[in-house]
C-alpha positions in Angstrom: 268.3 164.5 -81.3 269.9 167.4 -83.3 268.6 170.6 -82.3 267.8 173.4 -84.7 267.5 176.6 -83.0 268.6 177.9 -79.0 265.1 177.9 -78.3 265.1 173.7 -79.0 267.2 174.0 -75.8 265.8 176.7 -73.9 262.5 174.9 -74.1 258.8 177.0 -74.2 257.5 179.3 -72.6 256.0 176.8 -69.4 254.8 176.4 -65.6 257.8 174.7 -64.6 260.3 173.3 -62.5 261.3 171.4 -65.4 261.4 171.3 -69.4 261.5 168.2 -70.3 259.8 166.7 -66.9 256.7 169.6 -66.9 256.5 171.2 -69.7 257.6 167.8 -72.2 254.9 165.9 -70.3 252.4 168.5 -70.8 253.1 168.5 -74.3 252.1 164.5 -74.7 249.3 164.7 -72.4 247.7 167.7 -74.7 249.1 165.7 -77.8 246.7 162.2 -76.4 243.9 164.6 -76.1 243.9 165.5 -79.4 244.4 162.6 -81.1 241.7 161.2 -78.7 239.1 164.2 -79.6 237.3 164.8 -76.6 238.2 165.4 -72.6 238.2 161.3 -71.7 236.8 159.7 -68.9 238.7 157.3 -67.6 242.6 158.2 -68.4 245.5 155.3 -66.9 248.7 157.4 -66.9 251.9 154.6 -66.8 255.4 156.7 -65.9 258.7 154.8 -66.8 262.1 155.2 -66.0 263.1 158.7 -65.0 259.1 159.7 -65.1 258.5 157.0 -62.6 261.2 158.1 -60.1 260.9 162.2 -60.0 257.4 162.8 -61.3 255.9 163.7 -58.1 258.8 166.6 -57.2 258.2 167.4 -60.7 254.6 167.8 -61.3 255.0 165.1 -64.4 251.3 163.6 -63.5 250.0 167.5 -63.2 251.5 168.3 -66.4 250.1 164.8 -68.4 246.7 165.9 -66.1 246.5 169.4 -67.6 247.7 168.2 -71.3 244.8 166.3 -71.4 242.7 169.0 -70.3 243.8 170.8 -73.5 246.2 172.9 -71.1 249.1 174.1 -72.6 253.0 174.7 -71.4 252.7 178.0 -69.7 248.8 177.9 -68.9 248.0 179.2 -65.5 245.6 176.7 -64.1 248.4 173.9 -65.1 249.3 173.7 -60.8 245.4 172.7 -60.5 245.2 170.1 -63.3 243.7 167.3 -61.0 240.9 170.0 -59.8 240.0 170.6 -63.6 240.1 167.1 -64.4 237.8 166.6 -61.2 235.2 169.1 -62.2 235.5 167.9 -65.8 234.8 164.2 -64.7 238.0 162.4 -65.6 239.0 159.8 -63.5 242.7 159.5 -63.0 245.2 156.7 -62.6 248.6 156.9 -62.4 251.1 154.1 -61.9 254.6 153.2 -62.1 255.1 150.9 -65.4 257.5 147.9 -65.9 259.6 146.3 -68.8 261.3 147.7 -71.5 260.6 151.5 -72.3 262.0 153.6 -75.1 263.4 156.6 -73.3 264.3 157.8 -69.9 261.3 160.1 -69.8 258.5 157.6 -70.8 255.0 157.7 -70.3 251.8 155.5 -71.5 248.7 157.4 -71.6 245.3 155.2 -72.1 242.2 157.0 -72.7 238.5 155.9 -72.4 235.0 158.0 -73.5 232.0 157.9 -71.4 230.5 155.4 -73.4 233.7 153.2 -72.8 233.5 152.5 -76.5 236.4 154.3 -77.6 239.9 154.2 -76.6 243.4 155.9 -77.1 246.5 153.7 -76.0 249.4 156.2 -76.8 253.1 156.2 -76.0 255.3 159.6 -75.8 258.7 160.3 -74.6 260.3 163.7 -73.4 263.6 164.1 -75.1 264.6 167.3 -73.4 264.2 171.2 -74.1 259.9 170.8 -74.3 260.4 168.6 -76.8 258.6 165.2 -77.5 258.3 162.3 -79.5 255.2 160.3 -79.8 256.7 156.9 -80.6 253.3 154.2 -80.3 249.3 154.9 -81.6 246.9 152.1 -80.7 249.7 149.6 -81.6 251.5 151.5 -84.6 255.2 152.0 -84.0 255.7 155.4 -85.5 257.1 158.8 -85.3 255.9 162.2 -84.9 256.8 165.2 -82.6 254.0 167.1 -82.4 255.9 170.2 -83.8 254.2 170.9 -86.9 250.6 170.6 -88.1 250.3 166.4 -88.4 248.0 164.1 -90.2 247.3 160.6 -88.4 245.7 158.7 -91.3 244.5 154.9 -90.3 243.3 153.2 -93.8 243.3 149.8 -95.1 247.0 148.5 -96.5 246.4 148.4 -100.0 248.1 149.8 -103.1 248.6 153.3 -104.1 246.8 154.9 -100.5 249.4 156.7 -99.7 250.5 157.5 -103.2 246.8 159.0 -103.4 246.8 161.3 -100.5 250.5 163.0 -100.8 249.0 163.3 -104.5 246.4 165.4 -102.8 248.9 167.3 -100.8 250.8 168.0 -103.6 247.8 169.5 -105.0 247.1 171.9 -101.7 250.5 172.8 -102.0 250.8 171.4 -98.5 254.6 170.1 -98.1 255.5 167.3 -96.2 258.2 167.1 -94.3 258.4 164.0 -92.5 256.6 160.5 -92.9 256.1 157.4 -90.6 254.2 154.5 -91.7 253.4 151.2 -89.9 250.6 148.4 -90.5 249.5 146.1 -88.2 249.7 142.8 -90.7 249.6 142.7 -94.5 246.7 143.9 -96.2 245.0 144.4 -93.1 245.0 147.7 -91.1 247.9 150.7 -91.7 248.5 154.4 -90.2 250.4 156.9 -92.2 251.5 160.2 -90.0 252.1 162.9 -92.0 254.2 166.1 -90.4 253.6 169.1 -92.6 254.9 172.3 -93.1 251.9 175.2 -92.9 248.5 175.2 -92.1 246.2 172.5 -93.3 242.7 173.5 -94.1 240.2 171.3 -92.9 238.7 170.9 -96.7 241.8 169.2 -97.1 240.9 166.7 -94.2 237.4 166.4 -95.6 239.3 165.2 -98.9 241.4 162.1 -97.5 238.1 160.9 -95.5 236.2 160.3 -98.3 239.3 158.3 -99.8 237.5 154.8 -100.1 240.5 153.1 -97.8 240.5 155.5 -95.3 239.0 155.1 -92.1 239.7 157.4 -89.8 241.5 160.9 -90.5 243.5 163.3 -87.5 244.5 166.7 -87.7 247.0 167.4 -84.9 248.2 171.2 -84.2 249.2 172.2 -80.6 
């Protein structure tokens, strides 16, 4: 990773011991619950590699815990996650994973509602300094960090989609800087992830979800 400012290496402000073991794990866990929408009930937390080996010592499964409790880096109650997730009703698992991981800081977060009719399967690495990359959504291979405000679009693969919603950026004045795209099969399903720089309004949301391909639209701002 190249980093662009001191405080890239520094890391955030956080509840430590560690950066990218603490405050980096916090980060994806709070990153899941967003993309999932709602605290979950059931959540399976799969460490790899390094996360596998230390995260006890260093509060990795807390951190994940209080990210998904909408907790961020340097939030008090972060020490107590498993507490809040207790009085919240979410069931916890954590395991050691196996196989291939992408990262030594690696950690597979899989989310279920009350209803146990919606799921998140997400995978998110710590790359060091609080920083994070979210590398797999429900199957997508893609890309985002979580760093700016982030559209997660899942539409149908067909022509001109993502021509037609950058068009509507372009039109909010909302300026994208970084794509990842990724479809499961060939005219079937697709997710577009869309890092942007600024504030996006939630008319502008309201705009791609009525987009006749689009399925299901994500605004992501930690």
């Amino acid at each position: 990773m190249r980093f662009k400012d001191v405080f890239s290496i520094i890391g955030p402000a956080m509840v430590g011991p560690s950066s990218s073991h603490t405050a980096g794990a916090a980060r994806i866990g709070r990153t899941a619950r967003q993309l999932f929408g709602e605290c979950p009930s059931h959540a399976e937390i799969i460490m790899f590699g390094s996360f596998a080996a230390t995260y006890k010592g260093h509060g990795t499964d807390t951190a994940i815990v209080g990210g998904l409790l909408d907790m961020d880096t340097d939030d008090p109650g972060l020490p107590e996650a498993f507490a809040h997730a207790d009085m919240a009703g979410m069931q916890t698992v954590i395991r050691p994973g196996t196989g291939l991981y992408p990262h030594p800081n690696t950690t597979e977060i899989v989310l279920t509602n009350a209803a146990g009719n919606r799921t998140l399967n997400m995978i998110g690495t710590s790359i060091g300094g609080g920083n994070i990359e979210i590398v797999r959504i429900n199957g997508y291979n893609l890309k985002l960090t979580a760093l700016y405000p982030t559209l997660i679009i899942r539409h149908s693969d067909e022509p001109g989609v993502i021509a037609v919603v950058t068009r509507l950026l372009v039109d909010n004045h909302i300026n994208i800087g970084h794509m990842s795209v990724d479809r499961k099969n060939r005219r079937g399903e697709a997710m577009m992830v869309l890092e942007c720089d600024g504030r996006i309004d939630p008319a502008v949301v309201r705009q791609i979800e009525v987009i006749p391909e689009v399925q299901e639209v994500t605004l992501l701002h930690l």
